[in-house]
MIBAVO-353361 format. One record per residue (C-alpha): x, y, z; residue number from 1; residue in three letters. Coordinates in Angstrom, 1 decimal. Layout:
REM MIBAVO-353361
px py pz nr rest
X Y Z NUM ALA
...
REM end
This chain:
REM MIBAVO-353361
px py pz nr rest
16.3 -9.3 -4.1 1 UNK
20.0 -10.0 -3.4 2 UNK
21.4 -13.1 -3.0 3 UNK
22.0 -13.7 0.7 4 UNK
25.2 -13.9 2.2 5 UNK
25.6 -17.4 3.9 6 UNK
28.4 -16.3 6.7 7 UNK
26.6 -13.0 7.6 8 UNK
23.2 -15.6 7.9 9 UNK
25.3 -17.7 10.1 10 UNK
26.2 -15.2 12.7 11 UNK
22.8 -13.8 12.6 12 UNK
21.6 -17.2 13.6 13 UNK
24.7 -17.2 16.2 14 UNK
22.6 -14.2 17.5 15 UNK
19.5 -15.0 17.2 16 UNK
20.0 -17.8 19.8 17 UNK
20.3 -15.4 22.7 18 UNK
16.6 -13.7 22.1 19 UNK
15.6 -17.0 24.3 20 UNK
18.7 -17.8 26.7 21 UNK
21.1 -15.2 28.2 22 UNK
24.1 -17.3 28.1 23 UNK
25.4 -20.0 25.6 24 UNK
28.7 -21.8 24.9 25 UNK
30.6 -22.6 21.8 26 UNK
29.2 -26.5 21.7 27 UNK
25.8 -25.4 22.7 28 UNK
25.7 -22.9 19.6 29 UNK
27.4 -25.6 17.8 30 UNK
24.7 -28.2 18.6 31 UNK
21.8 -26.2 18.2 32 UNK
22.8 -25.1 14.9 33 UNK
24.5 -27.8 13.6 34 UNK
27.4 -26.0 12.2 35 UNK
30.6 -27.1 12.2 36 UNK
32.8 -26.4 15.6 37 UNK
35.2 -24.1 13.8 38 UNK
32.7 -22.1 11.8 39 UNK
31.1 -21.7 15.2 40 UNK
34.6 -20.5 17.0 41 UNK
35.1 -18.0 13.7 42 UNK
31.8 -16.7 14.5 43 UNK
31.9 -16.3 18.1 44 UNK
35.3 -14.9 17.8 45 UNK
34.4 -12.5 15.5 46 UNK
30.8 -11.2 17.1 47 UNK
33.1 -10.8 20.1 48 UNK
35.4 -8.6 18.7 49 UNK
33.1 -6.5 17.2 50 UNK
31.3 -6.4 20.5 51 UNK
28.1 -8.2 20.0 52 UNK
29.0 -10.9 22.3 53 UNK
31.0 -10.9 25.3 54 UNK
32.5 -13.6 28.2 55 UNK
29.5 -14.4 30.7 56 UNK
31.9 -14.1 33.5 57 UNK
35.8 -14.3 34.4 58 UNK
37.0 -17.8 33.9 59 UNK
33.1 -18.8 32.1 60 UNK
33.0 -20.8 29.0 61 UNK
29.9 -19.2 27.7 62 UNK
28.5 -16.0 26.0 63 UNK
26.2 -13.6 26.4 64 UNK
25.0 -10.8 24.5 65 UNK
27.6 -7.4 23.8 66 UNK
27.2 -3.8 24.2 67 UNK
27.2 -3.2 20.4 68 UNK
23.8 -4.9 20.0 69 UNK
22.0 -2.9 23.0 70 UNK
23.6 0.5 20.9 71 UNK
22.4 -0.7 17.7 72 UNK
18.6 -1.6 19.8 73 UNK
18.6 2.2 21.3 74 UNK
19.4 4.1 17.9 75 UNK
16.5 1.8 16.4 76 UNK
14.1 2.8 19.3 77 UNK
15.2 6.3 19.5 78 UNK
13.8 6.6 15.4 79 UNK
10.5 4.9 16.2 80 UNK
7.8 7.4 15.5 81 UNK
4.3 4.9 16.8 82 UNK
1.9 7.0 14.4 83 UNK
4.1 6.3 11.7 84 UNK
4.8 3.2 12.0 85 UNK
1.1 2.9 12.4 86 UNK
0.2 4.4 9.6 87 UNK
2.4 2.5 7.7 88 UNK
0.5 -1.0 9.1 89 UNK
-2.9 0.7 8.7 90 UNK
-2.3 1.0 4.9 91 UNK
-1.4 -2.2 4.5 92 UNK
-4.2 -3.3 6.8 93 UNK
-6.7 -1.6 4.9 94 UNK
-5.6 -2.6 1.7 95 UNK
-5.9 -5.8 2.2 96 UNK
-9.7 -5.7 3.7 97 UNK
-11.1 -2.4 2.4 98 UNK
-12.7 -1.3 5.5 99 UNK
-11.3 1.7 8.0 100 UNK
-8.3 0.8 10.0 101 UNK
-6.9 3.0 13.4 102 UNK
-4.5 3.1 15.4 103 UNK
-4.8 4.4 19.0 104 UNK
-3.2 4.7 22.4 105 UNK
-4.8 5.2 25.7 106 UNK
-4.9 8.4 27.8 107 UNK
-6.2 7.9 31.0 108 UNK
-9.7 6.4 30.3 109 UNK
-9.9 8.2 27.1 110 UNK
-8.6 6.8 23.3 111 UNK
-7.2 9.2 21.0 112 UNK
-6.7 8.1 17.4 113 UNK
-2.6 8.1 16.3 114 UNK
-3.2 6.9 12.5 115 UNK
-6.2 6.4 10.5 116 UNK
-6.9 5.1 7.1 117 UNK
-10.5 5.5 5.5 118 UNK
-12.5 2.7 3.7 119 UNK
-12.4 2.7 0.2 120 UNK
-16.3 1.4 0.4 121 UNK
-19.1 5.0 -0.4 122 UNK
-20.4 3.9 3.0 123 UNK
-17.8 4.0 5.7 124 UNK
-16.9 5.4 9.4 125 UNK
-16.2 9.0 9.7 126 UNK
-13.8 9.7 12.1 127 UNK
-10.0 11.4 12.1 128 UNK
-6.8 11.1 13.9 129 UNK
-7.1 13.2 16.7 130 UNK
-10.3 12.6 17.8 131 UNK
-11.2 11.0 21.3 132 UNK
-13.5 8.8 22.5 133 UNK
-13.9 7.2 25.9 134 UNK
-11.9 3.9 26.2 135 UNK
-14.9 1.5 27.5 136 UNK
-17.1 2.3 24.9 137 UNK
-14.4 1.2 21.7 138 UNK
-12.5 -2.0 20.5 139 UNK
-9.4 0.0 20.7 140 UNK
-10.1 1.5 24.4 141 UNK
-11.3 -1.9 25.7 142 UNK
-8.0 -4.0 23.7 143 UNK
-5.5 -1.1 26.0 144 UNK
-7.6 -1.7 29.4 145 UNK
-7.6 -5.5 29.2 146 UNK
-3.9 -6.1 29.7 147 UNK
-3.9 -3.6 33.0 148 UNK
-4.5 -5.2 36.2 149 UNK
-7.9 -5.1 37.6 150 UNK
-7.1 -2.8 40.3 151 UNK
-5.8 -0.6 38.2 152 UNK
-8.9 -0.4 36.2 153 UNK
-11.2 0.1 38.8 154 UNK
-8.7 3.4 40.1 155 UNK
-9.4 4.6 36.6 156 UNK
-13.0 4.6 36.7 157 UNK
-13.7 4.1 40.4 158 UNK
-17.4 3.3 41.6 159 UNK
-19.5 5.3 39.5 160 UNK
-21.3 4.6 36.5 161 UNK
-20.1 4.7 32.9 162 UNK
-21.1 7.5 30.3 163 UNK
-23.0 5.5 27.3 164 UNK
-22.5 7.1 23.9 165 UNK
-25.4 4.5 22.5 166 UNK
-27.7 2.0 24.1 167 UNK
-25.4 -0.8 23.7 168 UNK
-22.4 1.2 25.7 169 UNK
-21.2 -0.8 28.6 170 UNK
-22.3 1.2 31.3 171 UNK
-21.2 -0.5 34.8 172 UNK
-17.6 -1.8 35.7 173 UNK
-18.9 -5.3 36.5 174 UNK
-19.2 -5.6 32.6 175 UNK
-16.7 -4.1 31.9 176 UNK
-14.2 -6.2 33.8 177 UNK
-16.0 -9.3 32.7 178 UNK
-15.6 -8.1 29.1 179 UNK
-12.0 -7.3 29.7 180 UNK
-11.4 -10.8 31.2 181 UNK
-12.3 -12.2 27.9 182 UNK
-10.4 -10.0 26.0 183 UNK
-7.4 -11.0 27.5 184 UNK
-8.0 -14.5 27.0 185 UNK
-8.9 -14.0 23.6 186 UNK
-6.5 -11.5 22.6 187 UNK
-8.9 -9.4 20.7 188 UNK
-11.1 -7.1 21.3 189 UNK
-14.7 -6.4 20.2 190 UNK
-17.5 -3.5 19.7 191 UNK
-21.0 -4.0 18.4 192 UNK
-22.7 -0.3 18.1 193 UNK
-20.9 0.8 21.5 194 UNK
-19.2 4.4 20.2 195 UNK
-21.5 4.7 16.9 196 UNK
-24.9 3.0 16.3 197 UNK
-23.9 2.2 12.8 198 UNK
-20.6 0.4 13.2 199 UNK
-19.1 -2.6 14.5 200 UNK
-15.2 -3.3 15.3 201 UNK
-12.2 -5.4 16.3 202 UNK
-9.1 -4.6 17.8 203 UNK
-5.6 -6.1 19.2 204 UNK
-3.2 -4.6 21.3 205 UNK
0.5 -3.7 20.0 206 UNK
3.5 -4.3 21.9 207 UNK
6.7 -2.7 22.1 208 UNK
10.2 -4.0 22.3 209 UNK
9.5 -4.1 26.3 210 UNK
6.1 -6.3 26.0 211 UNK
4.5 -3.5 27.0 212 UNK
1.1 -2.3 25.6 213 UNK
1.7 1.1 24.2 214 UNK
-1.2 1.0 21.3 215 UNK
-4.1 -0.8 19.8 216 UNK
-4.9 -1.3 15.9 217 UNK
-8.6 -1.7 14.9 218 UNK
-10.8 -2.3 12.1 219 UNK
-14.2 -0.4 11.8 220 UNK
-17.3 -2.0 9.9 221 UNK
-20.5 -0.6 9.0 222 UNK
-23.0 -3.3 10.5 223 UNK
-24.8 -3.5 6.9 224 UNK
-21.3 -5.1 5.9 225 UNK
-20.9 -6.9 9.5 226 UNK
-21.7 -10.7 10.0 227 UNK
-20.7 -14.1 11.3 228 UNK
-18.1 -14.8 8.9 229 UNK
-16.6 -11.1 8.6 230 UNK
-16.1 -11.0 12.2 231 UNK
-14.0 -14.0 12.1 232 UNK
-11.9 -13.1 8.7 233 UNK
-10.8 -9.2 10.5 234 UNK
-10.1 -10.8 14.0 235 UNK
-7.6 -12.6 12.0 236 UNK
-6.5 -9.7 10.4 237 UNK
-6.7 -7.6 13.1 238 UNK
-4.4 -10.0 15.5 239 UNK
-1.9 -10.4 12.2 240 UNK
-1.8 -6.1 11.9 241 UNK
-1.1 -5.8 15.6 242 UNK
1.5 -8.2 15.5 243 UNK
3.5 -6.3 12.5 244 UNK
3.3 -3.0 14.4 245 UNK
4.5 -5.0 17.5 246 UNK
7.8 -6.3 15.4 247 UNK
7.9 -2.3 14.3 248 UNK
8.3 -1.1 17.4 249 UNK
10.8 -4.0 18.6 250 UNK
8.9 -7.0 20.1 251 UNK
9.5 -10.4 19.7 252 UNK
6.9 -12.7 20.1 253 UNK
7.9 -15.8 22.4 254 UNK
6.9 -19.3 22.1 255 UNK
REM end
């Protein structure tokens, strides 16, 4: 790798400071950063004449972000292609754990599959990108309903009772709003024999440069593989694969 440049770093970090505050003045970037008060005024001056920062206000002190950044932000956006970028996290996702990796986004109360990558293990799920499957009954359809609002959820499937695809299908929308509150507190998603009787999952939901959910990335177990400690090792995966395809398609986690 190249050696990194220490000015360009510096007026990255100059930058960088705005993803949490919309306006900053040359001190405050000078004590947050520690750099010296003319570096700082270089910087500031140059980022504003390239266009990446601009006055706050006539007759203001501070900064806030320019028009050159928000340019640079829509040309990135408008090359985004989700089920590559997916496909792209599922590889690395499966390499990592060996078992089969998805990615899929949420049509109405349906899932259909964006990217896929298969197990290297003889004994593995069969499925393909493409397919659907109906949204309560998976990890990744139950990981895109939690973040919706309750009333939104019950529109979707209103007061009738949900279509099983095994025995262990959530079947009324009492579960599956108490399964979705959990989900959202835990931030994963989970599926014991629900779509297939012979495989078990976890999911997380992906982000986009918004914070909107747009996708969900899973990983799909055959329960003679599935236990206790597996479980726990792919929800950390899982959350760690959902959170790269998040920073793919723009979104900055907070906090």
């Amino acid at each position: 790798m190249a050696r990194a440049v220490p000015a360009v770093e510096r007026a990255f970090d100059v930058l960088e400071l705005f993803l949490d505050t919309h306006e900053l003045s040359a001190p405050e970037i000078t004590a947050q950063l520690g750099l010296p008060r003319t570096t700082v005024h270089e910087l500031v001056g140059t980022l504003s004449e390239r266009g990446y920062l601009m006055p706050a206000g006539r007759g203001s002190n501070k900064f806030r972000l320019g028009v050159r950044g928000f340019q640079l932000g829509s040309a990135y956006a408008e090359r985004l292609d989700l089920a590559r970028e997916g496909q792209l996290v599922a590889e690395e996702i499966a390499e990592r754990c060996q078992e089969t990796v998805h990615v899929g986004v949420r049509e109405g109360t349906e899932v259909l599959y964006v990217a896929k990558v298969d197990s290297s293990h003889p004994v593995r799920m069969v499925s393909a990108v493409g397919r659907r499957l109906p949204a309560h009954c998976t990890a990744v359809g139950k990981a895109l309903l939690a973040p919706l609002p309750r009333a939104e959820v019950d529109e979707l499937y209103g007061n009738r009772r949900l279509n099983a695809m095994t025995e262990h299908s959530i079947t009324t929308r009492k579960a599956l709003r108490a399964e979705l509150d959990q989900i959202a507190e835990d931030g994963v998603a989970r599926e014991y024999c629900e779509s297939n009787e012979a495989v078990a999952c976890v999911a997380a939901p992906v982000r986009d440069h918004t914070g909107e959910v747009v996708a969900a990335i899973s990983i799909a177990v055959p329960i003679l593989r599935w236990n206790d400690e597996t479980e726990a090792a792919l929800r950390d995966l899982v959350r760690e694969g959902a959170t790269t395809l998040s920073g793919h398609l723009g979104h900055v986690e907070r906090g």
